[in-house]
C-alpha positions as CSV (number, residue, x, y, z in Angstrom):
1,X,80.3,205.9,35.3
2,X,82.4,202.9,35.3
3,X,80.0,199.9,37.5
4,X,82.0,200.0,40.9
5,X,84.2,197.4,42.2
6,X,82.1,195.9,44.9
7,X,79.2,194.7,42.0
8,X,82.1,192.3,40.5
9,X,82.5,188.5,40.8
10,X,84.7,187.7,44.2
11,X,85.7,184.6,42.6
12,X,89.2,184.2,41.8
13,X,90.2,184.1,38.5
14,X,93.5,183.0,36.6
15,X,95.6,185.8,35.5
16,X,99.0,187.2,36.9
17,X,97.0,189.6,38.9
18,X,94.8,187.2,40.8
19,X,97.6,185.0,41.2
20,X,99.4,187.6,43.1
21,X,96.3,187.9,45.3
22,X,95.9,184.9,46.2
23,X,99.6,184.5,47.6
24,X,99.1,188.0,49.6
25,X,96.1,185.9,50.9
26,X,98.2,183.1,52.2
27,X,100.4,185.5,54.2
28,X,97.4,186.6,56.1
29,X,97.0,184.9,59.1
30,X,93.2,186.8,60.5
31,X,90.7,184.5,59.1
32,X,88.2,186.7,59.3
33,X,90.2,189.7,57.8
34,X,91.5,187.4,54.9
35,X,87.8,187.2,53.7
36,X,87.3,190.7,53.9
37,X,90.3,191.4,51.8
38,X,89.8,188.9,49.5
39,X,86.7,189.8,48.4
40,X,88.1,193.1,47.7
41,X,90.8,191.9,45.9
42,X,89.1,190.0,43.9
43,X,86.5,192.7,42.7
44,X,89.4,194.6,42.2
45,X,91.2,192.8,40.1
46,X,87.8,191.6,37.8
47,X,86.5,195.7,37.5
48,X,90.8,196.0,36.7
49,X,90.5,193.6,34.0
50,X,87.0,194.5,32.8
51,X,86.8,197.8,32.5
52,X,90.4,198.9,32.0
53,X,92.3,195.9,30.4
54,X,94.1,195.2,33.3
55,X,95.3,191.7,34.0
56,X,99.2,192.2,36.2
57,X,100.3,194.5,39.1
58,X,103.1,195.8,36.9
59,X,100.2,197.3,34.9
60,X,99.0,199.0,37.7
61,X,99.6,202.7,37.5
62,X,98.6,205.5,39.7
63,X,95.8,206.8,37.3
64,X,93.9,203.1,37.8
65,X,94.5,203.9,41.5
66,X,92.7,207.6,41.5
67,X,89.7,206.1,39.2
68,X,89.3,203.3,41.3
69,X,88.9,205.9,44.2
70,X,86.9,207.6,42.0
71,X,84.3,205.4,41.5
72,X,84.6,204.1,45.3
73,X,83.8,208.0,46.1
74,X,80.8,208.2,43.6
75,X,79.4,205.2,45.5
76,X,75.7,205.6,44.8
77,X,73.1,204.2,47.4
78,X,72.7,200.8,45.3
79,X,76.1,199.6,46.3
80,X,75.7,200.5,49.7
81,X,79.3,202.2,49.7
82,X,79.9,204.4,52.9
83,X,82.6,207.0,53.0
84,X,84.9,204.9,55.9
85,X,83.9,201.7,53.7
86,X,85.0,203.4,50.3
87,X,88.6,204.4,52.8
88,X,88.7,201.0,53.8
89,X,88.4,199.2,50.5
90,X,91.2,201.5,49.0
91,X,93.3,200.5,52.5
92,X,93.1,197.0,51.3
93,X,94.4,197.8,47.5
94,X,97.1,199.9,48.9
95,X,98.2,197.1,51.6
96,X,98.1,194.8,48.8
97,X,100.1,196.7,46.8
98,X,102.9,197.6,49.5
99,X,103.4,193.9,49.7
100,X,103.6,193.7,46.0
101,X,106.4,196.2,46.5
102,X,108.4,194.0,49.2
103,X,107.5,190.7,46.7
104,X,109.0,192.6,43.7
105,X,106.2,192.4,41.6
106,X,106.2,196.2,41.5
107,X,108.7,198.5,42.0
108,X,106.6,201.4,44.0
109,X,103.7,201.4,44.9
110,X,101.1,203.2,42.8
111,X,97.9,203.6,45.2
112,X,100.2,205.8,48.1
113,X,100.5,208.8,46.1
114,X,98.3,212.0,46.4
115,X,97.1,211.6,42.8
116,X,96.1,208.4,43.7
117,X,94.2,209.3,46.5
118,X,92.8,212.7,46.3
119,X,89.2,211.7,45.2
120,X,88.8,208.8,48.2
121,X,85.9,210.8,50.2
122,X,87.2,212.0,53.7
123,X,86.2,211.0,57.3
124,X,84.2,214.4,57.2
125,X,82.2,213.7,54.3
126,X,78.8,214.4,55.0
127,X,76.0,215.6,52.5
128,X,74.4,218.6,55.1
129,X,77.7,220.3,55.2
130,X,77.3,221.6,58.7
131,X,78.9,225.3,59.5
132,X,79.4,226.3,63.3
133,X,78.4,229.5,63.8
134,X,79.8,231.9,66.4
135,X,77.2,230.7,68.6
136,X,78.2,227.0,68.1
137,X,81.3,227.4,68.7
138,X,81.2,229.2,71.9
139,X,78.4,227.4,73.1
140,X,80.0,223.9,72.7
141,X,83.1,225.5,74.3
142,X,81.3,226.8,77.1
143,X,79.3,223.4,77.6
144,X,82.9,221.3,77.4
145,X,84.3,223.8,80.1
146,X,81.4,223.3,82.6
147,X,81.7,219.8,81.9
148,X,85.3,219.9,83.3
149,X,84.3,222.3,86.5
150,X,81.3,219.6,87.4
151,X,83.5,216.9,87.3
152,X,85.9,218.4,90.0
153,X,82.7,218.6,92.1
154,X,80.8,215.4,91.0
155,X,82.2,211.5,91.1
156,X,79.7,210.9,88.6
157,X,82.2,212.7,85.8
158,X,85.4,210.8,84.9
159,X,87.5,214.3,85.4
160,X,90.5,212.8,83.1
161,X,87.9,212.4,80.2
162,X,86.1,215.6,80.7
163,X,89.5,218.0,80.4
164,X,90.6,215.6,77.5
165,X,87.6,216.1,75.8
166,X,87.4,220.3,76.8
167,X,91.2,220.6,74.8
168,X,89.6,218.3,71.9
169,X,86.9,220.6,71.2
170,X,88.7,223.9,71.4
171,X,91.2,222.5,69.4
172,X,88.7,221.7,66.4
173,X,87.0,224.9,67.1
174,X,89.9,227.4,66.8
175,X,92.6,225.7,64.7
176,X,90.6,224.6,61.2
177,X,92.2,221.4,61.6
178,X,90.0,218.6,60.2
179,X,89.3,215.6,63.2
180,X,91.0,212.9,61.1
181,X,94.3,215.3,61.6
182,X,93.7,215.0,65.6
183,X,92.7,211.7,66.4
184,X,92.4,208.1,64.8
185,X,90.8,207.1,61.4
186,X,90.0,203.7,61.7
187,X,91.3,201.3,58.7
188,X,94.1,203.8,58.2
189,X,96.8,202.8,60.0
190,X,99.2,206.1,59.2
191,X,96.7,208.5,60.5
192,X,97.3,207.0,64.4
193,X,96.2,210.4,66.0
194,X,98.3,213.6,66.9
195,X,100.9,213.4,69.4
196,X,102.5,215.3,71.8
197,X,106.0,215.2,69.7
198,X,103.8,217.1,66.9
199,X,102.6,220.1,69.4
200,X,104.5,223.5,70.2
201,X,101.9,225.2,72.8
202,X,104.5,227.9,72.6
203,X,104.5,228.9,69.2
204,X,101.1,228.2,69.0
205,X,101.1,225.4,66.2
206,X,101.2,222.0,65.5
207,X,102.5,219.3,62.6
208,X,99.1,217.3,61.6
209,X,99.2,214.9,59.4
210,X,97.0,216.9,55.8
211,X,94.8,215.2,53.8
212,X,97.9,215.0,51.3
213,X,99.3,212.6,53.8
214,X,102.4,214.8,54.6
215,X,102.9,216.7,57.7
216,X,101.9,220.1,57.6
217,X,102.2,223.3,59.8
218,X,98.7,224.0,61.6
219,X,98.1,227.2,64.1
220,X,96.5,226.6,67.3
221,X,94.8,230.2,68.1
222,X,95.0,231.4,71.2
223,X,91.5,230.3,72.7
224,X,92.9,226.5,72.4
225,X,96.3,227.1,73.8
226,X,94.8,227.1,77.7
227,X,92.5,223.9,77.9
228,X,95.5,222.1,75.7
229,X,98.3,223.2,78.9
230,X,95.4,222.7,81.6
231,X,95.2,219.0,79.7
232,X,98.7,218.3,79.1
233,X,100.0,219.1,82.8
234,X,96.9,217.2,83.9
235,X,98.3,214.2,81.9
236,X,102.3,214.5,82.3
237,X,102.1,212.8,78.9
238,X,105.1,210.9,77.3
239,X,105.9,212.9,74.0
240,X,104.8,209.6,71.8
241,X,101.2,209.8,73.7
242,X,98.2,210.9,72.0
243,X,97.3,214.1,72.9
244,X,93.7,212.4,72.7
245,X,94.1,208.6,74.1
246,X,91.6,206.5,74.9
247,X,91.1,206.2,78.6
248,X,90.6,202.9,80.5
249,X,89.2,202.8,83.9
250,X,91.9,204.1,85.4
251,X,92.1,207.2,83.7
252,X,95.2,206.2,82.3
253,X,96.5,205.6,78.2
254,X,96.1,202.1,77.3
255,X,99.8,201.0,75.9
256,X,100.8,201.8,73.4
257,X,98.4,205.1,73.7
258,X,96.0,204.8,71.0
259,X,94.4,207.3,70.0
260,X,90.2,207.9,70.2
261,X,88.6,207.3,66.8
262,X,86.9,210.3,64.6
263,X,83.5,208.3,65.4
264,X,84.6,209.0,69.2
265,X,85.1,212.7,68.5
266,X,81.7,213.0,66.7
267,X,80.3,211.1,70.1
268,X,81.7,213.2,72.4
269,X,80.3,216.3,70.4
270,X,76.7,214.9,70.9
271,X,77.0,214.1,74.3
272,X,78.3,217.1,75.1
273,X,75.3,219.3,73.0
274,X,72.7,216.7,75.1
275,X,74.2,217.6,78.1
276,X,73.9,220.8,77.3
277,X,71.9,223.9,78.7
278,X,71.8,225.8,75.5
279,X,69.8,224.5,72.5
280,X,71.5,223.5,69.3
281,X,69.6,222.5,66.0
282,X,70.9,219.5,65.9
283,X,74.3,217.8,66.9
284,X,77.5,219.8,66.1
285,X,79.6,217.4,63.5
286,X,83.5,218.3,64.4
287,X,84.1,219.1,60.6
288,X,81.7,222.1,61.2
289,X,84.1,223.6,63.4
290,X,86.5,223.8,60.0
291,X,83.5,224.9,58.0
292,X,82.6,227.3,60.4
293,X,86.1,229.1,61.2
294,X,86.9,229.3,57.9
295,X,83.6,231.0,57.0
296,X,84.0,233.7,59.6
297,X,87.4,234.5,58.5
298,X,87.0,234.4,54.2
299,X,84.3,237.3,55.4
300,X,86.8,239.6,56.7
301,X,90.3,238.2,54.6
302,X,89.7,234.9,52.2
303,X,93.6,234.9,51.9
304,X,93.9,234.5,55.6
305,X,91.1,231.7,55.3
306,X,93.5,230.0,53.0
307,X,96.2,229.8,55.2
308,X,94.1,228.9,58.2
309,X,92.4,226.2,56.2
310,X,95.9,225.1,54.4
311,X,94.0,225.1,51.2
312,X,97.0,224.7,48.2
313,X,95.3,227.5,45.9
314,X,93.0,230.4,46.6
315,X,90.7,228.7,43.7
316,X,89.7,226.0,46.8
317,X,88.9,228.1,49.1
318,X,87.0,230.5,46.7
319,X,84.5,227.1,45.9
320,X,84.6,225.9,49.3
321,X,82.9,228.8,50.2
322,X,81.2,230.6,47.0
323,X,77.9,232.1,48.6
324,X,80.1,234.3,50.6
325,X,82.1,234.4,47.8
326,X,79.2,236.0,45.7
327,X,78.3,238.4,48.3
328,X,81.6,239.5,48.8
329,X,81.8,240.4,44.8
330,X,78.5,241.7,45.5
331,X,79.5,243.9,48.1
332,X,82.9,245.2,46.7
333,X,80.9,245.3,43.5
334,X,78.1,247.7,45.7
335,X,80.9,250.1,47.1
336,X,82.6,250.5,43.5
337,X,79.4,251.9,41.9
338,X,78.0,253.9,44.9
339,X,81.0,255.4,45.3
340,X,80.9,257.5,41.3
């Protein structure tokens, strides 16, 4: 595997590419966020030149783009590479080159394109790959409900919070949607949070933005649809709000209504299993509540899963879940041969 990006020389070197850098530099007026890009930029540009031959933006294709996310997601524990920092390191290459774009140094830009971007490791990238079961799901939903009714009987609860984060955790547990779909990603500026505009509570659905960084159709099953209206004529939202804003101390969205953060949805998941009066083995992550859904339905219909999931090919949903693939196989496999 190519050496990664961040083990390269920050300092600035002489060719077309690090010349354009350091002009994108002088256009940054954060001091402290000009050194953080730079030293990106700069490893960029020496692991573009070292190990690919690479020495001008025009040179820059989308293919550099997906190996350099490669390598980012490959990140082994030596370069101290975390999933959100491998995101934001790619965030700073693709600003850099969307100002390239404007500067006409390149005439698209090469690092916003799916190819580009479908090996960069997601916000719910996590190595124990967590599955809700039934039992997680309804307990955290039951937990999250008896949070709201306390809080209409305690002033210790902050009511407002409590039904927005009841709707948040029905809506990851019956809708498949991944949390970066719902709320905030930090150092990603496009994925802003859903909002109102993007929610039909009638038809039961909802336009996320997918990991393929289009909108996409999503369904909201019918056990999410009542804490979402008990939330949204709580709120009286505008339809540009976040359906889940952060809160200040009035209980009211800050302007203009940003979003919470995946980190805050994975907080509010472990407060609420502490708070809780059933036991759970360990915290409940809110990309198990995707695991988990789409476990219980490939059992009974693995098409079905796919669509849920909004997987692009049977094939991905057949890997995501191969154990119950096998025993599926096994089972059909069983009923053939019994049944001579």
């Amino acid at each position: 595997m190519d050496r990664l990006p961040p083990a390269y020389d920050a300092t600035p070197g002489g060719d077309a590419l690090e010349t354009a850098i350091e002009k994108r530099l002088v256009d940054i007026d954060s001091g402290r966020y000009r050194t953080n890009v730079a030293s990106v930029l700069r490893k960029f540009a020496a692991w573009s030149r070292d190990q690919h031959g690479i020495s001008s933006p025009e040179d820059i294709d989308d293919d550099l783009c997906r190996q350099y996310a490669r390598d980012l997601a490959r990140a082994d524990d030596r370069d101290d590479i975390s999933p959100e920092t491998a995101r934001r390191y790619f965030a700073y290459v693709r600003s850099f080159l969307t100002w390239a774009v404007y500067e006409g140094l390149v005439p698209t830009n090469p690092a916003k394109t799916n190819h580009a971007e479908g090996p960069l490791p997601t916000d719910e990238t996590e190595t124990d790959q967590q599955y809700w079961t039934t039992r997680d799901r309804e307990a955290i939903c039951a937990t999250a409900t008896a949070r709201v009714d306390e809080a209409g009987e305690s002033d210790d609860i902050d009511r407002t919070a409590a039904y927005r984060d009841q709707a948040l955790v029905f809506l990851l547990a019956y809708s498949g949607a991944r949390s970066a779909e719902l709320v905030a990603v930090s150092d990603d500026e496009e994925r802003n949070g859903l909002r109102w505009r993007h929610v039909d509570l009638d038809a039961g659905t909802m336009q996320v933005f997918g990991k393929n960084r289009t909108r996409e159709s999503a369904p909201i099953l019918d056990d999410a649809l009542r804490p979402l209206r008990r939330w949204k004529q709580l709120r009286e939202p505008d339809e540009n709000e976040a359906v889940f804003p952060r809160l200040d101390n009035a209980a009211k969205a800050l302007d203009p209504t940003p979003s919470i953060t995946t980190q805050s949805a994975r907080n509010i998941l472990a407060d609420l299993c502490e708070w809780s009066e059933y036991d759970f083995e360990e915290p409940l992550k809110p990309h198990g509540a995707r695991r988990g859904l789409g476990r219980e339905l490939y059992r009974e219909n693995p098409q079905l899963a796919q669509d849920v999931l909004r997987h692009k090919s049977i094939e991905t949903t057949h890997e995501g879940y191969a154990q119950e693939a096998a025993k599926r196989t096994r089972d059909e496999a069983n009923n053939i041969i019994s049944g001579k």
